[in-house]
N, C-alpha and C positions, 0 to 999 in steps of 0.2 A: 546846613550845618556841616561843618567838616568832620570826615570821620576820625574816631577819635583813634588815636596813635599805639602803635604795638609795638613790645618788646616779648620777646620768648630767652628765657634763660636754661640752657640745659647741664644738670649737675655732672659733672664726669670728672671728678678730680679721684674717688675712692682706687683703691688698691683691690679689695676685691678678694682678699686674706681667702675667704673660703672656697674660692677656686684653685685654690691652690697651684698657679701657674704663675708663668712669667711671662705671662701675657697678659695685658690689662681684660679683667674681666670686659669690661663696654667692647674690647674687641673680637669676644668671642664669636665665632660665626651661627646665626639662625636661618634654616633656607641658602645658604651660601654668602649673608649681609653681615658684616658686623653690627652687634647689636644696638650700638649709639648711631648708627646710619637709619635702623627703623624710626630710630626716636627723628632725627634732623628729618625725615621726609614727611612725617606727619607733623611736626614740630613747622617746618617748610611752608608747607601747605595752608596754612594759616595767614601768609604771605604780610609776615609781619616789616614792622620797618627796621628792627633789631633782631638780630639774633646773637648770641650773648654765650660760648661754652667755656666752664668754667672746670680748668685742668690741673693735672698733678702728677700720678704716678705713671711714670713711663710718660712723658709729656709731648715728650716728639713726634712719636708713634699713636700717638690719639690723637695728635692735631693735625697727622698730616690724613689721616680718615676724616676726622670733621671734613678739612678742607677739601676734602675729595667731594664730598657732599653738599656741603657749604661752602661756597669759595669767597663768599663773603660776609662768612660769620668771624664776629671777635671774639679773641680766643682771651682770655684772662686766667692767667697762674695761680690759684688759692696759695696762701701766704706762711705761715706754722701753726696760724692759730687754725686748732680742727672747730669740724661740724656745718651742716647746712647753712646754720643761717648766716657765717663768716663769707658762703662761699657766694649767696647772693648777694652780700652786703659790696663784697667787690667786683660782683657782676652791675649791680646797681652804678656804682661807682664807673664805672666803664664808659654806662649811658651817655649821651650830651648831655650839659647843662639843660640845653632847653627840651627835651622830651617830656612830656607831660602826662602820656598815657596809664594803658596797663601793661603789668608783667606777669605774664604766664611764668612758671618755674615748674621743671618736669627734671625727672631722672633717667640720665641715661639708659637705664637698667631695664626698662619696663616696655619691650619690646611692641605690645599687644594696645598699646593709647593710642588709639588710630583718631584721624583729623574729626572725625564727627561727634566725638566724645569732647575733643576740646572744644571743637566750635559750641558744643552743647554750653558746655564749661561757661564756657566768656560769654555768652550772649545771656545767660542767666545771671553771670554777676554783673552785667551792664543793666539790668533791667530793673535788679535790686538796687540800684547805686551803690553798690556792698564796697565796702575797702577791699575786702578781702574776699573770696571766695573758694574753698579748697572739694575736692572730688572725693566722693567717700563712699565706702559699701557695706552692709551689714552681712559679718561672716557667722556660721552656724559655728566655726574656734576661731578667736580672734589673736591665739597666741602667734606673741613676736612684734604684732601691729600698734601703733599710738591709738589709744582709744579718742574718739571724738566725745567731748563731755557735753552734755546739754542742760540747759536753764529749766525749769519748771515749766515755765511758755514754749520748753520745744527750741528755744533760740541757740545757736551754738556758744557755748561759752570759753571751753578752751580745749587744746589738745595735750593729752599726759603720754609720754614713751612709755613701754610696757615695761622697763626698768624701773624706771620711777612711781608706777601706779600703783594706786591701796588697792587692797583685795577687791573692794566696792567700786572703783574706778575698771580692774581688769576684768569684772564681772562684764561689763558694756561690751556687746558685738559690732557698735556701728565704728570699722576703721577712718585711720586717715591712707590717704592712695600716695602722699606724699606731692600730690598733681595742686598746685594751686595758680589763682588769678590775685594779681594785689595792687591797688595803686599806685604806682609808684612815687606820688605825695606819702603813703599811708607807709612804704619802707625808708625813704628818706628818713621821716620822723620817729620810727620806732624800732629800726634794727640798729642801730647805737647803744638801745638799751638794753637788750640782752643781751646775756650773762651766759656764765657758765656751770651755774651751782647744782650742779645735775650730777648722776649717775657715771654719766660719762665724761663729766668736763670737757664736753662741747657748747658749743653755741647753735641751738638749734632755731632753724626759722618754725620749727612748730609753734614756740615761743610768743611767735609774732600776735597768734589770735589773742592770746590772754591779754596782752598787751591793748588789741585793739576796742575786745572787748569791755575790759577795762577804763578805756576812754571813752566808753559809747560808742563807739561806731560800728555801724553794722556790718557781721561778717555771716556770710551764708554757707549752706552747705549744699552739695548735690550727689544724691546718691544713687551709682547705676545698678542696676538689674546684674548686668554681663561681669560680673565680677571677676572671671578670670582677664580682663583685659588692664585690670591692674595689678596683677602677677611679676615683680620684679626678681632676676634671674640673678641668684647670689651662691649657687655653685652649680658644679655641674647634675647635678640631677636633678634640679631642679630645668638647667638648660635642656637635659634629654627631652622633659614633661613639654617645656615649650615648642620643642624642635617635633614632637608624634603631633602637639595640638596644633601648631602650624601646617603640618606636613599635610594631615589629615584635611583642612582646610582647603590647602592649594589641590590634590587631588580631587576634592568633592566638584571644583571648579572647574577643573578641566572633563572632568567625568560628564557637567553638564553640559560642557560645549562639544558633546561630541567625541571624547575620546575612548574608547576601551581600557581598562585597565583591570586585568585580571586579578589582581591580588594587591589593592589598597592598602594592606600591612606591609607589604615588602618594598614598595615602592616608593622615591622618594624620589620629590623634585621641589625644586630652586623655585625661588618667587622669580629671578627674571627669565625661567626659563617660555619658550615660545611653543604653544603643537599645535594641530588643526586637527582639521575632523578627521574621523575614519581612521584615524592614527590608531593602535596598538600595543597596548602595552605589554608584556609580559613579567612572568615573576622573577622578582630580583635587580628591577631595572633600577638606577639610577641616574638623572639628570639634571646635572651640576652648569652651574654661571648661564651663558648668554647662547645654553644650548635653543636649536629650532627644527622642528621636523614637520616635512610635509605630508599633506594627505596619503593616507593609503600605507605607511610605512608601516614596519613593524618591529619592533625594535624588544632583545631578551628572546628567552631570559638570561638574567646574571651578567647585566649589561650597566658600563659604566663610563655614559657620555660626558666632557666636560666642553664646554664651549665649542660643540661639533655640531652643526649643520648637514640634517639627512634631507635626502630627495625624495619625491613624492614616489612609493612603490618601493622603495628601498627596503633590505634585509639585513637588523645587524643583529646577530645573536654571539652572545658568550664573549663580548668584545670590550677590552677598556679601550678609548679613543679622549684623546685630546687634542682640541685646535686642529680638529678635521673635518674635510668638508667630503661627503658620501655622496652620489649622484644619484638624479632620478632609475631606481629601477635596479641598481648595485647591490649586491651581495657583499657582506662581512661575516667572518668569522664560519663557524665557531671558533673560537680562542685564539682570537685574532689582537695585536697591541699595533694599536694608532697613534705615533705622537705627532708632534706636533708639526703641521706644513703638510700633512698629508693629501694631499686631492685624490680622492678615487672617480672618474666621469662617471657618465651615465652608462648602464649596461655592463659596468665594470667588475669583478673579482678582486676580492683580498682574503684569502681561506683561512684553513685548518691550521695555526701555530706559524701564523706569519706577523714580523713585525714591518714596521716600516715607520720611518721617518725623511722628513725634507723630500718627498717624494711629487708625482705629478703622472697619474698612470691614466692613459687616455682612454675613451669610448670604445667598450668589448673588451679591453685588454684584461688580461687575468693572471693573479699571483696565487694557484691555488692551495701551495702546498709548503709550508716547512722550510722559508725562506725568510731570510733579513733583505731588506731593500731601502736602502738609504742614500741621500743624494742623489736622485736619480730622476731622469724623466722617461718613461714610455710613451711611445707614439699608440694610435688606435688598434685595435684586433691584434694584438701580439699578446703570446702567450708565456710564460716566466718558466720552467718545468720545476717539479718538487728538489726542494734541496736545494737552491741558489743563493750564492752570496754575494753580495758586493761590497769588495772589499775597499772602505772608502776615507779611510785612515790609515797616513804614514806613520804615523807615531809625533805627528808636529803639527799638519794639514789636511783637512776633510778633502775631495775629489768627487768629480762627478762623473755618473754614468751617463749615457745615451742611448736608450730601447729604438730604434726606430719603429713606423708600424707595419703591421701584420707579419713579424718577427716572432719566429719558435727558437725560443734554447731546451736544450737538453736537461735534465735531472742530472743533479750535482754539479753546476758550472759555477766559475768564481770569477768576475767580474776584478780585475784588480783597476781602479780609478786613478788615473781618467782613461775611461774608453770608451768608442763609441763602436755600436752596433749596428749597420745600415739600414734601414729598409725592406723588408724579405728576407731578411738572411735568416740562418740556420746554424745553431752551432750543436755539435754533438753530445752527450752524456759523458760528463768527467771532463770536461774540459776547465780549463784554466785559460781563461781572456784576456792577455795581456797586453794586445796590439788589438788597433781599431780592426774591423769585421768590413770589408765592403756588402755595398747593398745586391743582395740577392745570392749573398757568398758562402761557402758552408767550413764555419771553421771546426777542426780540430786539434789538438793538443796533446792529445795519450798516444803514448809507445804502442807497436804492434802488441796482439797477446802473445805469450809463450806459454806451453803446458807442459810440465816436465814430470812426465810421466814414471811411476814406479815412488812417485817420491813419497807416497805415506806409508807404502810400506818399506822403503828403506829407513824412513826415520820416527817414521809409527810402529813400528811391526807390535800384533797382538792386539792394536786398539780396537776399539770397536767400529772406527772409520775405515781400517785395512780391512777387517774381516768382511764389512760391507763392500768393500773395492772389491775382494777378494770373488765374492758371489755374485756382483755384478759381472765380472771377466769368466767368469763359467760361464753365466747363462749367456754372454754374448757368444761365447766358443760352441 
C-alpha cells in the first residue's frame, strides 16, 4: 500500500503587535536561528510532499527566510479576512487537486515542536483514522490558552478560545498547542463553514473540531508530558525564557561531549555552533553562527566569537572576532577586535588592544601591542612593534601592505599603503613607511634629535620641572 501523502502548513502571516518591533516577530532570532526556521527544520524533517507557508506582515522578509530554509516550500499570502482558520483554508487551497493526504498545521512561533513530537502527532492520528487530531497539554494555569472540551466518554468534543469561554469551560486545564493533523477531505468540507461570530471576528481553525465532531467523525487528542515544547514566543520576554531554556540545553550538550565550561549561566552558544573535546570554556564566552573550535583550545573570558574558526591549542581571551580564522596554537587578545578576513596561522600573535581586518599574518608572526592592521599580509616570524598603523585609506580607496617574513618594525611605525616591506628588513621606531623597504634593509624616517638646552628654564622659570632641572645641574656640578 502506498504511503499515504503529506502536506505541512506553517502559520506565519501574524504581526506579532506584542514584540513590539519592526521586525516580524517569526524572525526574531533563537540560538542565532530565526524562529520560523526552527519550525521549517522540524516541520522539514517530516519529509512531507507539501510544505505550505502562509504569510503576511512584512511578507518579503519572511519569505525570503522560509526560502532560505525551504527552497521549495509554497508561500501563500493570507488575504483581509483574519484568523487561522482563513489562513489554512488558502493553504489548503494551494494544495493540488489531487493530493489526498494529511495536513499537519503548526505555528511559526513555537520554536521548541521538535520532529519526534510531530512524528508522535501523525502516527497516532493515522492509527485512529481520526479526521482530525490536534496536540495538547494539561497546564497547572491554563490562562490565555483555548481549552480542549471533552464529552462524558473522555472524547474530544470541541475547542473554546479563552475569550469566548464560560467560567466552567476556563475552569479546564487540558490546552489546545495550536499543533494539528487534519484530513484534508475533512478541511475541504468544513473550513467553508466557519464563521466568524467570535470574540475576535476571526475565523478560527479551532472551529474545525466542533464542526467535525458535530458530524461524527472522530477527532483525537494527544497530550505531551514536555509541555514546555509547546511554548509559543509572543514578546520578548517571553523570547529571553526561550533563548536561557535553549541555551541551557545546547551547553548541557556540549558539556557531555566533552567540553569544559566553567560557568554555564554566562555562557552562550549557537545551535550551529561546532567544539570538540578538551575545548574550554571560560566566563563570559560567547559563540555565535557557524563558529568551530578545535581540541585543547581555550577560549574567555569575555569572549565573543561570530563565525570564527579556532585551532587546536589556540588562546583567545577578552577578544570580539568575526569571520576569522585563529591557528593551531595562536594567542589572542586580551582585548583584541577581529573582523572580518582575518587569518591569524599557527604559532601566531594578535595582542593587548589590537585590531585588525582583511588581514593574513603568517606562522610565528606577532602583532603584540596597540596596533590597527588592515589590508595587509605578513610573511612568517615577523614581528609588528607596539603602536603600528597601517594606514590603508585615501579617503576614496582601501591599499595594501606587504610584511615580509622574519621582519622587525619598530614601535610607532605607520605603514602608509601601498607598501611593501621586504624580507628581513628592519625599520626603526617613529618611522613613517612611505616608499617599499628592501629585503634585509633598515629603514628610517625621523630627523636627527636636537636638545635645546636651558629651555625650561628660560620658558619655565619657577616650575617645578625647572627647579628639578635646576638640582639635577648641581648634583652633576
Amino acid at each position: 500500500m502506498p504511503e499515504r501523502q503529506l502536506a505541512v502548513v506553517v502559520l506565519a502571516a501574524g504581526q506579532g503587535t506584542r514584540m513590539k518591533s519592526s521586525t516580524p516577530k517569526v524572525l526574531h532570532r533563537l540560538a542565532g536561528l530565526p524562529l520560523i526556521q526552527h519550525v521549517l527544520e522540524s516541520a522539514g524533517a517530516l519529509q512531507p510532499d507539501h510544505l505550505v507557508a502562509v504569510v503576511r506582515h512584512e511578507r518579503d522578509l519572511v519569505v525570503a527566510s522560509v526560502l532560505d530554509t525551504a527552497p521549495h516550500a509554497l508561500v501563500v499570502d493570507q488575504d483581509d479576512v483574519p484568523g487561522t482558520g482563513r489562513a489554512v483554508e488558502q493553504a489548503v487551497e494551494a494544495l493540488p487537486a489531487e493530493f489526498t493526504g494529511d495536513v499537519v498545521v503548526v505555528s511559526a512561533d513555537v520554536p521548541f515542536l521538535d520532529h519526534a513530537t510531530l512524528t508522535a502527532l501523525l502516527d497516532q492520528h493515522r492509527a485512529a483514522s481520526a479526521s482530525a487530531t490536534l496536540l495538547s497539554a494539561v497546564l497547572p494555569d491554563a490562562t490565555g490558552y483555548g481549552r480542549v472540551v471533552r464529552r462524558d466518554s473522555g472524547d474530544v468534543d470541541r475547542i473554546v478560545e479563552h475569550k469566548d469561554a464560560t467560567d466552567d469551560e476556563r475552569a479546564v486545564r487540558e490546552i489546545n498547542s495550536g499543533t494539528y493533523v487534519f484530513t484534508v477531505a475533512a478541511l475541504r468540507t468544513h473550513l467553508p463553514r466557519i464563521g466568524s461570530a467570535n470574540a475576535q471576528n476571526e475565523k478560527y481553525v479551532t472551529d474545525m473540531v466542533g464542526l467535525l465532531t458535530g458530524a461524527g467523525e472522530v477527532v483525537a487528542a494527544r497530550a505531551i508530558d514536555e509541555t514546555w515544547r509547546l511554548e509559543g514566543i509572543n514578546d520578548r520576554v517571553q523570547l529571553a525564557a526561550a533563548a536561557r531554556r535553549l541555551n541551557d540545553r545546547i551547553v548541557e550538550h556540549w558539556q557531555r561531549e566533552g567540553v569544559s565550561i566553567v560557568d554555564p549561566q554566562t555562557t552562550w552558544i549557537d545551535r550551529d555552533v561546532s567544539l570538540s573535546p578538551d575545548v574550554e570554556l571560560l566566563p563570559g564566552t560567547q559563540l555565535r553562527g557557524a563558529t568551530y573550535i578545535a581540541p585543547g583550545a581555550v577560549v574567555g573570558p569575555d569572549t565573543t566569537l561570530v563565525d570564527t574558526e579556532v585551532g587546536e591549542g589556540a588562546t583567545v581571551k577578552r577578544t570580539d572576532a568575526t569571520l576569522a580564522v585563529i591557528g593551531a596554537r595562536a594567542s589572542v587578545g586580551p582585548f583584541a577586535y577581529l573582523r572580518p578576513n582575518t587569518l591569524l596561522s599557527a604559532d601566531g600573535k594578535i595582542g593587548t588592544f589590537v585590531e585588525t581586518k582583511n588581514v593574513q599574518i603568517g606562522a610565528g608572526s606577532k602583532v603584540p601591542h596597540l596596533s590597527y592592521v588592515g589590508d595587509t599580509e605578513v610573511g612568517e616570524g615577523s614581528n609588528i612593534g607596539a603602536g603600528t598603523i597601517t594606514a590603508n585609506y585615501d579617503g576614496v580607496n582601501k591599499h595594501r601592505t606587504e610584511v615580509g617574513s622574519h621582519v622587525r618594525t619598530g614601535s610607532h611605525n605607520v605603514f602608509v599603503a601601498p607598501v611593501r616591506i621586504g624580507d628581513g628588513a628592519y625599520t626603526g621606531a617613529g618611522t613613517i613607511v612611505r616608499k617599499d623597504v628592501p629585503a634585509g634593509a633598515l629603514a628610517l624616517s625621523i630627523a636627527p634629535q636636537r636638545n635645546a638646552s636651558g629651555w625650561v628654564e628660560a620658558n619655565r622659570p619657577g616650575s617645578a620641572a625647572a627647579e628639578a632641572a635646576a638640582r639635577a645641574e648641581r648634583t652633576t656640578d
